[in-house]
C-alpha beads as a LAMMPS data file, in Angstrom:
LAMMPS data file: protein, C-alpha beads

421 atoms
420 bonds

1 atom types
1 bond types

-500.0 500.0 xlo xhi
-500.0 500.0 ylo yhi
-500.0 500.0 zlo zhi

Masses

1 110.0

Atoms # bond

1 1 1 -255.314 -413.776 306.151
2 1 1 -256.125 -410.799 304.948
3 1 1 -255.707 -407.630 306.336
4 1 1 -256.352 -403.993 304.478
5 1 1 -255.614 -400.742 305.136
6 1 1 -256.347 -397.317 304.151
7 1 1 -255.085 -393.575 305.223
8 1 1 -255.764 -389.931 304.183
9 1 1 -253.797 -386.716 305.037
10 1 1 -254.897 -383.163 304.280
11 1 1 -251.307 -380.667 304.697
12 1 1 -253.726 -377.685 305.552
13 1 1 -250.141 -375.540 306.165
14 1 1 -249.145 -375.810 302.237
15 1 1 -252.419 -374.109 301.312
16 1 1 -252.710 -370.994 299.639
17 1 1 -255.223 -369.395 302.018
18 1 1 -252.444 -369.922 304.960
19 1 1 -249.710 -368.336 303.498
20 1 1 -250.072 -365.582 305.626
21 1 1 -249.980 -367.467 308.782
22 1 1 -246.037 -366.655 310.770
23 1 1 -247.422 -368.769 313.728
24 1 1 -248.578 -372.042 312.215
25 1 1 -245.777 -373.943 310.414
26 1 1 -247.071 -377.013 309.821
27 1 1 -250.708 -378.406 310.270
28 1 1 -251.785 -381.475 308.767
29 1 1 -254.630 -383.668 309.625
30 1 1 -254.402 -387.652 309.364
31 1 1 -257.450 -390.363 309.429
32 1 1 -256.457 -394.449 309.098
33 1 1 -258.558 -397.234 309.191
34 1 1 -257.077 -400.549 308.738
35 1 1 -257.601 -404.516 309.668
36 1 1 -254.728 -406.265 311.488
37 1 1 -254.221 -409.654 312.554
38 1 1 -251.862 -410.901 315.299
39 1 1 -250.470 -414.346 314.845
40 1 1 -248.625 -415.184 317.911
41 1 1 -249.534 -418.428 318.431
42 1 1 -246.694 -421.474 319.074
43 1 1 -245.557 -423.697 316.819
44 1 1 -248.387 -426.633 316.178
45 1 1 -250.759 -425.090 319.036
46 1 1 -253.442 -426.108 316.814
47 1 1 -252.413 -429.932 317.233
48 1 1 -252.214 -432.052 320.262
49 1 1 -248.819 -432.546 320.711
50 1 1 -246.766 -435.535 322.704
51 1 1 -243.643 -435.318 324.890
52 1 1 -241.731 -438.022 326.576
53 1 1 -242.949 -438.662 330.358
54 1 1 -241.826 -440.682 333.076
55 1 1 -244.239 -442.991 335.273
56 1 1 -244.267 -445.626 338.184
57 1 1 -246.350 -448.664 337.741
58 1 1 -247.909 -449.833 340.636
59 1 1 -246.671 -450.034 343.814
60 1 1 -243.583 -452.021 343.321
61 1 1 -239.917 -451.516 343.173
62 1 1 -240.281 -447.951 341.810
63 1 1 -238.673 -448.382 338.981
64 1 1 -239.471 -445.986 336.175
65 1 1 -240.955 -446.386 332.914
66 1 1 -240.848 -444.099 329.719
67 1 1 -243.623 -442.933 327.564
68 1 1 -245.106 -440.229 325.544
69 1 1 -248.396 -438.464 326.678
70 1 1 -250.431 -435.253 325.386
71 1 1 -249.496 -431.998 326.610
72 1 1 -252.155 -429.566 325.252
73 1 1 -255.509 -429.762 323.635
74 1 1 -256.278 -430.107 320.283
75 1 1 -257.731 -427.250 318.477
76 1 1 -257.911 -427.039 314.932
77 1 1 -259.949 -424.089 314.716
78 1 1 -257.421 -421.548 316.317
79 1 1 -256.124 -418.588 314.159
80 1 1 -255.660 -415.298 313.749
81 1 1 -256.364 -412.730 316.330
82 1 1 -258.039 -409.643 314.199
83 1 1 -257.938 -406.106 315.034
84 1 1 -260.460 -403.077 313.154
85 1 1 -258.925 -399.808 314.119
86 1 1 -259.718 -396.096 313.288
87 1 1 -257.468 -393.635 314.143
88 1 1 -257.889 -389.750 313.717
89 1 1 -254.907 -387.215 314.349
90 1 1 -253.539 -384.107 313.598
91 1 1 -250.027 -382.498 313.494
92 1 1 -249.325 -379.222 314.725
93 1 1 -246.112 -376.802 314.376
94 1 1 -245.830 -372.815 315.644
95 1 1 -243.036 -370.763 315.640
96 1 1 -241.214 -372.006 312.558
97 1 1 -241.847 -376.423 314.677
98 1 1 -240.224 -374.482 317.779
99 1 1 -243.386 -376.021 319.473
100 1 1 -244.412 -379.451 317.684
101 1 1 -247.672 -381.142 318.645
102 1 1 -248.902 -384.136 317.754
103 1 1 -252.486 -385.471 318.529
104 1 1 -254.104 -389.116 318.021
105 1 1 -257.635 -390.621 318.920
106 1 1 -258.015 -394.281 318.066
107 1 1 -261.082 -396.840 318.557
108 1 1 -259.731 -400.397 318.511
109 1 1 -261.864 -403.452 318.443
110 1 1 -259.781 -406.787 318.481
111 1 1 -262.091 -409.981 317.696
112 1 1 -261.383 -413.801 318.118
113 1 1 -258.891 -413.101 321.376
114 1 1 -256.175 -415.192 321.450
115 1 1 -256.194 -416.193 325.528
116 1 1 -255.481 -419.168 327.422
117 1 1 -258.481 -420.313 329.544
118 1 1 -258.909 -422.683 332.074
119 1 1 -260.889 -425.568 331.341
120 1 1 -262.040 -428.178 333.721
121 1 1 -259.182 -430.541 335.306
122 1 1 -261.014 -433.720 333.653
123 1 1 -259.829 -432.988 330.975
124 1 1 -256.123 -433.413 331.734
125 1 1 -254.930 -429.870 331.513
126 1 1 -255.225 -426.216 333.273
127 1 1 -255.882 -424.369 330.671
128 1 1 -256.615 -423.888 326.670
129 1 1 -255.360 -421.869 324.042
130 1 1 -258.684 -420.046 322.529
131 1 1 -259.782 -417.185 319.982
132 1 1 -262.430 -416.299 322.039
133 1 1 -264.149 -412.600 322.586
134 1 1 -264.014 -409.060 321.467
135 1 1 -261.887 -406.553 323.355
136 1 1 -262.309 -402.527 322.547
137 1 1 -259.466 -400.266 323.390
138 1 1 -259.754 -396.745 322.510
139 1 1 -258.064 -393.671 324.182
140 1 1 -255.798 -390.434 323.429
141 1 1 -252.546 -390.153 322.935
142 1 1 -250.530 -386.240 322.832
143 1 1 -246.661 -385.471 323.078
144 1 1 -245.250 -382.426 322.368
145 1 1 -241.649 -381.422 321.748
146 1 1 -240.361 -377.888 322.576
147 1 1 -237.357 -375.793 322.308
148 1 1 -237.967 -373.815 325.297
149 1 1 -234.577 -371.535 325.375
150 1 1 -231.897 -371.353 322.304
151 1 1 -229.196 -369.593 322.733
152 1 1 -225.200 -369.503 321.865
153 1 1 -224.503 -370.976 325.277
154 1 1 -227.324 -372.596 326.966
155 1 1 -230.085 -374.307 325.499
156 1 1 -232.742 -376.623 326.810
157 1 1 -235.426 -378.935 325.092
158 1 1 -238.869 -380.669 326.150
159 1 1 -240.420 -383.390 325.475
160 1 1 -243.286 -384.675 327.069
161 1 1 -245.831 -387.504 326.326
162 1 1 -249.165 -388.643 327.744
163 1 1 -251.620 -391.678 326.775
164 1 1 -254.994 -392.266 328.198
165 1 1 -256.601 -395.747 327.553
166 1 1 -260.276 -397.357 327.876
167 1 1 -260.367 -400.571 327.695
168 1 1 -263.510 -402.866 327.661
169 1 1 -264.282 -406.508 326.937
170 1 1 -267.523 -406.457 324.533
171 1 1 -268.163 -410.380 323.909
172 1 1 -266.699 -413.851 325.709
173 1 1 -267.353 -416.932 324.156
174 1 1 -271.038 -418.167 322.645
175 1 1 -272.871 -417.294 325.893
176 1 1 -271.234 -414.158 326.900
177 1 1 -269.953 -416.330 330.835
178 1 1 -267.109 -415.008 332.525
179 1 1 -263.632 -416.179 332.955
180 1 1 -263.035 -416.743 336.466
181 1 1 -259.260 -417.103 336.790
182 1 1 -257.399 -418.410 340.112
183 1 1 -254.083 -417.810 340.965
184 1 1 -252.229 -420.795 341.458
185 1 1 -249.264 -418.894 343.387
186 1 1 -251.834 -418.824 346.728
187 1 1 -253.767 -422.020 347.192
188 1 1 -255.482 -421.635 344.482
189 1 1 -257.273 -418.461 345.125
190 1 1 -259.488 -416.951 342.710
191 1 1 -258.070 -413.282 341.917
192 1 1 -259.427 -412.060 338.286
193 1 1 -262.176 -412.164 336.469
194 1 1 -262.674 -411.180 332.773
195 1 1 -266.607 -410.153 332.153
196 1 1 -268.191 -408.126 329.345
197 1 1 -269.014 -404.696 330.076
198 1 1 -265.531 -404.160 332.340
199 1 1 -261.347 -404.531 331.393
200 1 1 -260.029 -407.868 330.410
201 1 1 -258.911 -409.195 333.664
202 1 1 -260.300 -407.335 336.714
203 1 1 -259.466 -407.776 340.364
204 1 1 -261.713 -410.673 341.907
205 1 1 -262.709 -410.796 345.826
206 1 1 -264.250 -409.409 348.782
207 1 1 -264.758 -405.722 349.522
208 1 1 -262.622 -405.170 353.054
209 1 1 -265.349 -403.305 355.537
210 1 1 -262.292 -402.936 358.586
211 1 1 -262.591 -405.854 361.328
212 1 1 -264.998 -407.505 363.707
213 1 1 -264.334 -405.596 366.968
214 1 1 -266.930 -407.877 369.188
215 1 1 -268.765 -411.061 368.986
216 1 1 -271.649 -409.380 369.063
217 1 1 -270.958 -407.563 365.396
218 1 1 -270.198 -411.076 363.878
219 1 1 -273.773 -412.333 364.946
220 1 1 -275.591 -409.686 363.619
221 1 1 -273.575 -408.794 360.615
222 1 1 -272.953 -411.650 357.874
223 1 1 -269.499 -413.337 358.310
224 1 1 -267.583 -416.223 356.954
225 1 1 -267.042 -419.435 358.292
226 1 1 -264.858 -419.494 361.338
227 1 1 -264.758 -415.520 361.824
228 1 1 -263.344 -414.461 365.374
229 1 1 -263.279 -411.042 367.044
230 1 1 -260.608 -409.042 365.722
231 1 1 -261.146 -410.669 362.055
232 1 1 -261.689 -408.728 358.933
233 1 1 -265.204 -407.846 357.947
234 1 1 -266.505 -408.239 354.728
235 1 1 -268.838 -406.379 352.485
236 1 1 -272.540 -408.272 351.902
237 1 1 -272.254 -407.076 348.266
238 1 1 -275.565 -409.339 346.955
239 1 1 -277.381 -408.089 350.672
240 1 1 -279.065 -411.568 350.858
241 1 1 -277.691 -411.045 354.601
242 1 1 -275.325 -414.275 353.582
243 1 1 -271.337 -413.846 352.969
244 1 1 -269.871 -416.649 351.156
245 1 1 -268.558 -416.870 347.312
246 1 1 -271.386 -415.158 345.850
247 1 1 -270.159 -411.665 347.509
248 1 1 -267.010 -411.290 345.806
249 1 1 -266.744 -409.384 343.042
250 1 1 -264.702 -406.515 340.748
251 1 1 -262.527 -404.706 343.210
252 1 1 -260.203 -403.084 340.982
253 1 1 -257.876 -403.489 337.810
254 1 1 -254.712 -402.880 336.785
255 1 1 -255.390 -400.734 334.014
256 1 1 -254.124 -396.810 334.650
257 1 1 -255.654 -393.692 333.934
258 1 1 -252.980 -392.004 331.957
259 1 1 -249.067 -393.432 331.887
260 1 1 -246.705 -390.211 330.873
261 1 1 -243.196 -389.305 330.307
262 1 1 -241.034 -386.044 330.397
263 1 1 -237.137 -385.712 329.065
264 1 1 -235.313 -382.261 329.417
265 1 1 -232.338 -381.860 327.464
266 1 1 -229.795 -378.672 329.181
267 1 1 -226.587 -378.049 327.739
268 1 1 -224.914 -374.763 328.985
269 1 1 -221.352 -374.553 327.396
270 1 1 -219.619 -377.793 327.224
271 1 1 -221.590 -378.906 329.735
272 1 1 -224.631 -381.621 329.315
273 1 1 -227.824 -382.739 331.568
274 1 1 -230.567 -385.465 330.489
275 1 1 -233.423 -386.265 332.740
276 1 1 -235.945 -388.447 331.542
277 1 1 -239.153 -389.163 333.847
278 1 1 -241.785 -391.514 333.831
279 1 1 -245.012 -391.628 335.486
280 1 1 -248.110 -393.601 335.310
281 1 1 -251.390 -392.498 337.068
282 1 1 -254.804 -394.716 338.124
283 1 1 -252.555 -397.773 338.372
284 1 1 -254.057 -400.474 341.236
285 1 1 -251.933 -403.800 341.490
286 1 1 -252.649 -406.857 344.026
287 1 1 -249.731 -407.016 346.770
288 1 1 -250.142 -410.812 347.386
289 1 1 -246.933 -410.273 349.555
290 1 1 -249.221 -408.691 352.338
291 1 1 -250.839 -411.752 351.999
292 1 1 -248.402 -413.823 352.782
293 1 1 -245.937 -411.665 355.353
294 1 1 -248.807 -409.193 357.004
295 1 1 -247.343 -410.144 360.722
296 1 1 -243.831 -408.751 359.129
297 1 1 -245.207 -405.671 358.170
298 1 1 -245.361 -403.311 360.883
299 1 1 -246.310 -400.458 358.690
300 1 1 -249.702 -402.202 358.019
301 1 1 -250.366 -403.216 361.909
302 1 1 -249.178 -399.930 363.886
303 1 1 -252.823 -399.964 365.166
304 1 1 -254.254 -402.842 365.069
305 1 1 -256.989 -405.054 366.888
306 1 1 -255.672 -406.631 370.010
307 1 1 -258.537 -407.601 372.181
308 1 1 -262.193 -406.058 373.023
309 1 1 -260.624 -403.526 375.639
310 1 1 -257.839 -402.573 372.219
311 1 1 -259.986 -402.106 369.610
312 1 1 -257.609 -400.720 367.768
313 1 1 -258.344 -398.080 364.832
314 1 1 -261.072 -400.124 363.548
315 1 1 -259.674 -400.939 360.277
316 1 1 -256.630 -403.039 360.869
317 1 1 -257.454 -407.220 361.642
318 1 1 -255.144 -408.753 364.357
319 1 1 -252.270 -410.107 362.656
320 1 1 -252.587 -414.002 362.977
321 1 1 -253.280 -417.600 360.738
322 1 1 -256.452 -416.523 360.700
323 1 1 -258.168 -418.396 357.242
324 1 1 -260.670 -415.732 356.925
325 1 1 -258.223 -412.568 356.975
326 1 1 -256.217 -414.656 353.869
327 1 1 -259.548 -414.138 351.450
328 1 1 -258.898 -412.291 348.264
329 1 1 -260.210 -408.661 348.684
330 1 1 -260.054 -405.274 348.480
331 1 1 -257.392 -404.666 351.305
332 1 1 -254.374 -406.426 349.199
333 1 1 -255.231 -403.597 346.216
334 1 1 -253.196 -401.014 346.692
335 1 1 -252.824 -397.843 344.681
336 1 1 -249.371 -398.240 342.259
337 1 1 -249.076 -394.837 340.847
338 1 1 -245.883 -393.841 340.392
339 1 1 -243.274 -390.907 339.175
340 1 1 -239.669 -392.423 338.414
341 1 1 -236.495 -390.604 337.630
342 1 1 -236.205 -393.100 335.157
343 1 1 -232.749 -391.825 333.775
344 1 1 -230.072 -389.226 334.533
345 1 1 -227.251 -388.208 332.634
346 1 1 -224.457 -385.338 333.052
347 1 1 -221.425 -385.194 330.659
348 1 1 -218.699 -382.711 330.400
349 1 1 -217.685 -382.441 326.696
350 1 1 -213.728 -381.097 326.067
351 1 1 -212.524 -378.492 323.621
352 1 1 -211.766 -379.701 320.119
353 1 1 -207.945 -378.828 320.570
354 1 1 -207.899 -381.673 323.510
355 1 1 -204.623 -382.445 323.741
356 1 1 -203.315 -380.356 320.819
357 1 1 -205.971 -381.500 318.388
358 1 1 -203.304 -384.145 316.992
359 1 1 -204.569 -387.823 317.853
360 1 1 -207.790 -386.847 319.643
361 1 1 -210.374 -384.829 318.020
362 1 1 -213.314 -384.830 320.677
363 1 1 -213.960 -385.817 323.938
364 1 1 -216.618 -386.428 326.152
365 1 1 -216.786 -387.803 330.105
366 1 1 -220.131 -388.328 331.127
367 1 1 -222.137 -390.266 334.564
368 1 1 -225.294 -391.937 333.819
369 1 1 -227.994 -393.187 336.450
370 1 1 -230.699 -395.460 336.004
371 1 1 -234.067 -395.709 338.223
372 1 1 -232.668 -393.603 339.958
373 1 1 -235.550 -392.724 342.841
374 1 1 -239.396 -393.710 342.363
375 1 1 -242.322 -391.598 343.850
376 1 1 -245.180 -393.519 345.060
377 1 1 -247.389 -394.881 347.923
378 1 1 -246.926 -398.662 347.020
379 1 1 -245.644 -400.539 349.907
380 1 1 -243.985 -403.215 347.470
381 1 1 -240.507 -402.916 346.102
382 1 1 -241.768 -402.411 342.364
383 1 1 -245.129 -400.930 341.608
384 1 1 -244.529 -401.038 337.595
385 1 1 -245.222 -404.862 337.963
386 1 1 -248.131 -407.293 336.222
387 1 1 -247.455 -410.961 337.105
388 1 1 -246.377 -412.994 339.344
389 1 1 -242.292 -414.623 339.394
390 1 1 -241.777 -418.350 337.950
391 1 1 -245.859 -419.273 336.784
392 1 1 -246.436 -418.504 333.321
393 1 1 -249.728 -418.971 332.960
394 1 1 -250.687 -416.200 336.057
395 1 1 -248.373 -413.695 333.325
396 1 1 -251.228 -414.345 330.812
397 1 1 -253.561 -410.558 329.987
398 1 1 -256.208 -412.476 332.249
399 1 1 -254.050 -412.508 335.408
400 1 1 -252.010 -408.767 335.138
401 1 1 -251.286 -406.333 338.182
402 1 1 -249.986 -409.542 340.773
403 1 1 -246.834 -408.841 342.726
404 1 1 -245.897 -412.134 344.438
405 1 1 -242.311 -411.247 345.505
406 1 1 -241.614 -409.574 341.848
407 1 1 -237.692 -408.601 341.970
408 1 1 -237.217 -404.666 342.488
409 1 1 -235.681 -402.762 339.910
410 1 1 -231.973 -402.187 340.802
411 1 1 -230.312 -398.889 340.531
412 1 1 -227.345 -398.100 337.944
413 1 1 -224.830 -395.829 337.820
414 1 1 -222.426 -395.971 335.428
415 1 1 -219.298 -393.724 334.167
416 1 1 -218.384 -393.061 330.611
417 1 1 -215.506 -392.297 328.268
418 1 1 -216.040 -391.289 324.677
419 1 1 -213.120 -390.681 321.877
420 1 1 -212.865 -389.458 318.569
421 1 1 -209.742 -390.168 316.945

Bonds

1 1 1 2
2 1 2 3
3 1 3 4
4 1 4 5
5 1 5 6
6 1 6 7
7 1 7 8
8 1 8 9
9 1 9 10
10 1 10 11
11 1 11 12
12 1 12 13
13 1 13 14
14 1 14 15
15 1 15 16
16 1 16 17
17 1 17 18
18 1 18 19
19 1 19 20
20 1 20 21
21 1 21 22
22 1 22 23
23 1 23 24
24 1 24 25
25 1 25 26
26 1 26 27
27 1 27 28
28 1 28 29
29 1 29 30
30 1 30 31
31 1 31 32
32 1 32 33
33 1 33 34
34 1 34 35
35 1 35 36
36 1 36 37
37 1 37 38
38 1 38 39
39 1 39 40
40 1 40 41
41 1 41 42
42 1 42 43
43 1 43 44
44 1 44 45
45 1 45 46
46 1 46 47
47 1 47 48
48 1 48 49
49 1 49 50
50 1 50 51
51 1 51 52
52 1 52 53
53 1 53 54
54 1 54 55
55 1 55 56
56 1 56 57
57 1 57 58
58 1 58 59
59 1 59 60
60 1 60 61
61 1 61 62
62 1 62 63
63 1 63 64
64 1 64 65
65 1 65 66
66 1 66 67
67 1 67 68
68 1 68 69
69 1 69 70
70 1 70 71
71 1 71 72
72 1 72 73
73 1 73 74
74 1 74 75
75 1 75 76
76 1 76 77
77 1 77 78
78 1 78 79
79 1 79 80
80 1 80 81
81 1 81 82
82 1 82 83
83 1 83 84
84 1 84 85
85 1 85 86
86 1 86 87
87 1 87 88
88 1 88 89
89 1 89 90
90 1 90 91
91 1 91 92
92 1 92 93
93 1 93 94
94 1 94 95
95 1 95 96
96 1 96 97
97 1 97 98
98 1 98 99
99 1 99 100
100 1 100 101
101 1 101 102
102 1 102 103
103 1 103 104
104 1 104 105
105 1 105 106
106 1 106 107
107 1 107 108
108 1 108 109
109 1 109 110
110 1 110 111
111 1 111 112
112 1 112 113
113 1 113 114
114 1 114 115
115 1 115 116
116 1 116 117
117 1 117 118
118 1 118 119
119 1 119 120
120 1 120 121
121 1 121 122
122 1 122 123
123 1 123 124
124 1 124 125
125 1 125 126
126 1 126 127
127 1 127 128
128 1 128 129
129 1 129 130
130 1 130 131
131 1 131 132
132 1 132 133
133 1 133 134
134 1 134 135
135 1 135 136
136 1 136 137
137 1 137 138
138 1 138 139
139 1 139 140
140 1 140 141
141 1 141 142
142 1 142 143
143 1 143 144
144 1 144 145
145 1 145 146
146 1 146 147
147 1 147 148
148 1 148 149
149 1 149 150
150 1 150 151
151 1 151 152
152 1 152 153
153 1 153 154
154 1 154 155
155 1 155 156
156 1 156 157
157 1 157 158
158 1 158 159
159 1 159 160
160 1 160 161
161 1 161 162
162 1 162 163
163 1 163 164
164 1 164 165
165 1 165 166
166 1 166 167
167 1 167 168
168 1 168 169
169 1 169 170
170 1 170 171
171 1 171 172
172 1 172 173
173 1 173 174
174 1 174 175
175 1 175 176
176 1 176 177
177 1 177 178
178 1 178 179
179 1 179 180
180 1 180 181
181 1 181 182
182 1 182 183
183 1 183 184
184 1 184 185
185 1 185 186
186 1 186 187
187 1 187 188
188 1 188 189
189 1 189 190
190 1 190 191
191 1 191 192
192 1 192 193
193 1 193 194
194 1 194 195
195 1 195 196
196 1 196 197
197 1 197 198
198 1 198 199
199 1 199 200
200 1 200 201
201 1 201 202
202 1 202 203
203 1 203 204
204 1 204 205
205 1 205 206
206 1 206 207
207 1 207 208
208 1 208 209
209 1 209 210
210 1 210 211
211 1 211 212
212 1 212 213
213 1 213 214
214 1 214 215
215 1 215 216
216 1 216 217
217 1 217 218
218 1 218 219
219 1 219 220
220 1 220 221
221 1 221 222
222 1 222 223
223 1 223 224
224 1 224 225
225 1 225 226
226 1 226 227
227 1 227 228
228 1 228 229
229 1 229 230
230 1 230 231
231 1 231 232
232 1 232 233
233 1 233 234
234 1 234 235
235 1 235 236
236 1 236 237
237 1 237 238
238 1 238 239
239 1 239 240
240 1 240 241
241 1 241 242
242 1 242 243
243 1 243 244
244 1 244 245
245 1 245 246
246 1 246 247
247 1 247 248
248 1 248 249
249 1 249 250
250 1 250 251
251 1 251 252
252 1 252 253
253 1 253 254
254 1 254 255
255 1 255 256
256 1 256 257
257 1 257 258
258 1 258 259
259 1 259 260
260 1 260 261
261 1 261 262
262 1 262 263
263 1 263 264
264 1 264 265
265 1 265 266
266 1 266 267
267 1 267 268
268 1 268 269
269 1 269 270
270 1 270 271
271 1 271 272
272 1 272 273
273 1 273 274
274 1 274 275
275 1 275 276
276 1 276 277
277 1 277 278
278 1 278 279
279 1 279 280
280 1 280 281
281 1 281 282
282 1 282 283
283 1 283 284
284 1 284 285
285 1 285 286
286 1 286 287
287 1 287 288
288 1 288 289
289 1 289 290
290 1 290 291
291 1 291 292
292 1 292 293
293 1 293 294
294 1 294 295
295 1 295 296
296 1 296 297
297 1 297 298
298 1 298 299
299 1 299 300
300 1 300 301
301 1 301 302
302 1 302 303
303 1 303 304
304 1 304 305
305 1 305 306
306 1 306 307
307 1 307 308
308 1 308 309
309 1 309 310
310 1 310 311
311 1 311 312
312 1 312 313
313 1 313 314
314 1 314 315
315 1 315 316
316 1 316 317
317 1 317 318
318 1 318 319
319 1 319 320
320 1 320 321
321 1 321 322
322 1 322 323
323 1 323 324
324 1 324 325
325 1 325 326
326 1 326 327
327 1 327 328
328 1 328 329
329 1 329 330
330 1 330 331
331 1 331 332
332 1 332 333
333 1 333 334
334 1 334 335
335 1 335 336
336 1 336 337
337 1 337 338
338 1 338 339
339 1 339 340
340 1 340 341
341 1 341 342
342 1 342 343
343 1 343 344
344 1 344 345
345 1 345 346
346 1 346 347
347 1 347 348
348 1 348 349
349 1 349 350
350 1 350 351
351 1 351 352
352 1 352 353
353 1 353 354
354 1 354 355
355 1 355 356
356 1 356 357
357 1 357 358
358 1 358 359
359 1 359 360
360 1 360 361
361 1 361 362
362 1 362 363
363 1 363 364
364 1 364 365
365 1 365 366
366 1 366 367
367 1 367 368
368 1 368 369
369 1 369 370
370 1 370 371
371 1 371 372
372 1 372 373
373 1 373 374
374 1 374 375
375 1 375 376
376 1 376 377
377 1 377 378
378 1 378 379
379 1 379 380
380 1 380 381
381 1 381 382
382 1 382 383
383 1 383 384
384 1 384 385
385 1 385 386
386 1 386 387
387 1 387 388
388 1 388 389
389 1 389 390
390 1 390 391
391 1 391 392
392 1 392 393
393 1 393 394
394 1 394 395
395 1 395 396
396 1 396 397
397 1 397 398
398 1 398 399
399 1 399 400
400 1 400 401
401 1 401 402
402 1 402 403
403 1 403 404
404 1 404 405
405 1 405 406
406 1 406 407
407 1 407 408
408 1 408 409
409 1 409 410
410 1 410 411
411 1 411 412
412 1 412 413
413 1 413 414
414 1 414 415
415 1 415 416
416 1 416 417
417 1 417 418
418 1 418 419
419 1 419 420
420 1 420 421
């Protein structure tokens, strides 16, 4: 392939007419536009390959027999994934780059997506690696590093970064259908779709309208199949006064508003103190775990439907086996934003004449904490999470924001010498 690039930069601060300027330090202004390709693609994915199998013959003594069969489809077409991007920025110093900014806008179309979509199960296999599509990502990105106080004894130091992303499927395929995507980790259960005009890989299912509270609600309001008082209700999205499979539709995506981060650096004396956070806002993820364990989780049910005379608050279904309350929809998307202390470290350092200045030059002692507390509203144990534990193919970037029983992050703390001899 080929992929060319070009970039520009105009140093405005070297200029004679801002020689005057104290303030401004350094200003420079940047434009890029370039072609890149992405070539991630396995070893002979273009080929149908064969691996060894095992089989039974028949119904006799169930015996085993060896063999070779096809594991993927052939596609001799596959290739690069190709990416057009323009980028615009500018570079900004005051106060002698006491106060740096930096500042980027790029527009990002990516053509002939690399994706693995399911294909029918006649054919022997789940899915198919593709180039297939055109994606567009374009956003803002600023940080913008500080030295807030310097003095002989106590200093401190900012930095701080934030990114905001669009992101927008443009094409699909030679007839512009979309990729309806199920999640194999719950019966099958269709949870994303991928359509032109919204993100790659949406939230797929019903919109939750609270729960039937009589019987007299489910026949005159359209219900599913088997609905009983004190079952959730359902949103008649298409109003055809019908609920079944045509109703669902986007209900979310796991695609944040803005994901930021903010490290201070103290140091008073010999003493040291590093605190990095990191945040990410707009972030919806699918709690399958609710799902699965609702009647465990007595946070979810403190008001709940019991009978006609306990109506409950209206919004919560009667915990249960109920098929209909096990639908796909809007009630298992939950809002993931988050603020983490995502690190923490405090050191001591000791005077260079430690221990007469002989053997040992320098030391420092130091504790160091990892994740140590997260701020959010997610009731899972990890709301930084986009796929689903031991299935591949629901990790793919047409299945992100599932948390099936994802493991939590742990919490470190650790203690630290360090010498100089």
């Amino acid at each position: 392939g080929s992929f060319p690039s070009a970039s520009v930069a105009w140093r405005i601060s070297q200029e004679k007419f801002m020689a005057g300027s104290g303030k401004i330090s350094e200003l420079k202004l940047r434009a890029s536009y370039g072609l890149i390709g992405n070539n991630q693609i396995s070893d002979y994915a273009s080929v149908g390959l064969l691996n060894s199998f095992n089989y039974i013959f028949g119904s006799g003594d169930g015996l085993t027999n060896s063999g070779l069969a096809q594991v993927n489809i052939k596609n001799s077409l596959l290739g690069w994934e190709k990416t057009k991007q323009f980028d615009l920025g500018v570079d900004l110093g005051l106060f002698n780059n006491r106060i740096f900014l930096t500042a980027d806008y790029y527009n990002k179309l990516t053509s002939d997506l690399l994706l693995d979509v399911p294909v029918p199960y006649t054919t022997g296999f789940e899915t198919a690696l593709l180039n297939l599509g055109q994606l567009r990502n374009k956003g803002f990105e600023l940080s913008i590093e500080s030295r807030n106080f310097v003095g002989p004894e106590f200093t401190w130091s900012t930095n701080f970064n934030v990114s905001f992303n669009a992101n927008k499927v443009e094409a699909l395929g030679s007839n512009g259908s979309p990729i309806i995507v199920a999640n194999r980790a719950q019966e099958n259960s269709l949870t994303h779709i991928t359509a032109i005009g919204e993100p790659l890989g949406s939230f797929y299912g019903f919109v939750y309208d609270g729960v039937f509270k009589t019987q007299a609600e489910i026949d005159a309001y359209p219900s599913l199949t088997g609905t009983l008082p004190g079952d959730a209700k359902f949103r008649d999205v298409n109003g055809d006064k019908v609920l079944n499979q045509d109703d669902r539709t986007i209900i979310g995506n796991n695609l944040p508003d803005a994901t930021y981060g903010l490290t201070n650096i103290f140091a008073y004396k010999n003493f040291d103190l590093n605190i990095l956070l990191q945040g990410v806002a707009g972030l919806q993820v699918i709690n399958l775990l609710k799902r699965s364990n609702y009647r465990n989780i007595a946070s979810e049910f403190n008001n709940y439907w019991a009978s006609e005379a306990q109506p409950g608050d209206g919004k919560t279904f009667q915990p249960g086996s109920s098929s209909v309350n096990r639908n796909i929809s809007s009630w298992l998307v939950e809002d993931a934003s988050f603020l983490r202390i995502k690190n923490l470290t405090f050191g001591y350092r000791f005077g260079k004449n430690i221990f007469g200045g002989k053997a040992i030059k320098n030391a420092r002692i130091y504790v160091n904490i990892q994740n140590l507390y997260t701020f959010t509203k997610y009731t899972g144990y990890n709301p930084d999470v986009n796929t689903t534990e031991g299935d591949p193919f629901i990790s793919s970037a047409l299945t992100p924001g599932i948390d099936y029983g994802t493991y939590p992050l742990s919490r470190t703390v650790s203690f630290g010498l360090n010498l100089g001899f």
